[in-house]
C-alpha positions, 0 to 999 in steps of 0.5 A: 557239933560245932555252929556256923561262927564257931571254929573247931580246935586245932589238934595236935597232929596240925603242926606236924601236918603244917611242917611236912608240908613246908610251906603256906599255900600262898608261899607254894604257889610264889615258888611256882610263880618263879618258876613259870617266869624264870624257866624259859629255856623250856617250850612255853606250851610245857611250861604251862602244862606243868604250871596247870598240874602244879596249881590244880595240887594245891588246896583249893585251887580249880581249873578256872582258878588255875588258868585265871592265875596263868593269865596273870602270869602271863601279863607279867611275863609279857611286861618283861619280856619273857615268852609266854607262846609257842611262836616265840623264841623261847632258848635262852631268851631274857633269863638265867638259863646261863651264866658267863664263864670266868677264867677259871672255869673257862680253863676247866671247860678247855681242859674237858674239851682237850680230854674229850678230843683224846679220847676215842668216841666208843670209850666216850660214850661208855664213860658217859653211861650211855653204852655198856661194855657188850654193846661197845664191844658189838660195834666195835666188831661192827666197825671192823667189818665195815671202817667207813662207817662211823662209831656213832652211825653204828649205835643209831643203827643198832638202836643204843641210842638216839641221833640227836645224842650222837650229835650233841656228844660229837658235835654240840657239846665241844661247841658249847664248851667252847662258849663264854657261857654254860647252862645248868645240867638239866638244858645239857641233857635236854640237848642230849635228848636225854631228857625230854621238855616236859621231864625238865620241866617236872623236875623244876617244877618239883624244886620250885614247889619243894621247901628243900628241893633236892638237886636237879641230877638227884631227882632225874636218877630217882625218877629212872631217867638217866643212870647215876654215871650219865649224870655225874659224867655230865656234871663233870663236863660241863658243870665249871 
């Protein structure tokens, strides 16, 4: 039995515990810091949600301890100009949730959007993973019977996918294309409503708080959120 002042010997497994876990708690818990004060292309309210749920994983961290910690982060966050409220204008607002285009890479992004606007939107569509061959060939039937409905309209009404991704396939991303700045992938499907806040919000936080944190399109397949085709697709389009 070992005594108050006496400290048991470290077994052999402890190492290898020490290296599956990658990292100290301490250098853990930076990478969550990092990220709750870099990741304001997502609702405060999430970001804190998902920051919680990261904190209360470590090792001896409680509830108190974690909101203590977010308080923190907070007056930091303040003191830059980062939006830590739900009120606050948190797109795109004093981080690196987008880079300026180059010239090359503004080529690439006209020439995606030049292959986009010959493309006809059904064929889009199946190319992106977002309808099969069936559901393609269903409303293309459709809009034989009734031509001034548009392809898109058709797919929100039969339900194969939502409004919001009809719009940014047709609308928001040859606009983003057209701008001197692109985002990283996560924010393209987010706008897509292909991935939710808080789902963006998780893969980041997963990287953030991962030693050799896998890429953002990798976790996001893994998890069953979106086919490998929709995000190789995206990536394609958008990632210059």
């Amino acid at each position: 039995m070992f005594g108050l002042f006496t400290q048991p010997q470290k077994s052999k497994k402890q190492p290898r515990q020490q290296k599956a876990w990658g990292t100290s708690v301490a250098q853990r818990m930076r990478r969550i810091e990092d990220y709750y004060l870099s990741t304001t292309d997502i609702s405060p309210q999430v970001r804190q949600q998902m920051a919680r749920r990261m904190l209360l994983a470590l090792p001896g961290f409680s509830r108190d301890l974690a909101e203590v910690t977010i308080a923190q982060w907070n007056e930091v966050a303040h003191k830059k100009g980062i939006p830590v409220a739900q009120s606050d204008r948190y797109a795109g607002r004093s981080i690196p949730c987008r880079k300026s285009v180059s010239p090359q890479s503004k080529r690439s992004a006209q020439q995606a959007l030049e292959s986009l606007q010959h493309v006809p939107f059904g064929q889009m569509l199946g190319e992106a993973g977002l309808l099969n061959a069936e559901q393609i060939d269903a409303l293309v039937s459709l809009h034989l019977d009734d031509p001034s409905c548009k392809f898109g309209d058709l797919a929100v009404r039969e339900g194969y996918i939502k409004q919001e991704t009809v719009d940014f396939m047709s609308v928001r991303l040859p606009q983003l294309l057209k701008a001197s700045w692109h985002y990283p992938l996560g924010q393209y499907l987010r706008l897509a409503a292909l991935l939710d806040d808080e789902q963006v919000s998780l893969i980041l936080m997963e990287q953030a708080a991962s030693p050799q944190p896998a890429l953002f399109g990798e976790l996001a397949i893994a998890k069953g959120w979106v086919s490998r085709r929709t995000v190789n697709w995206t990536i394609e389009h958008t990632q210059f």
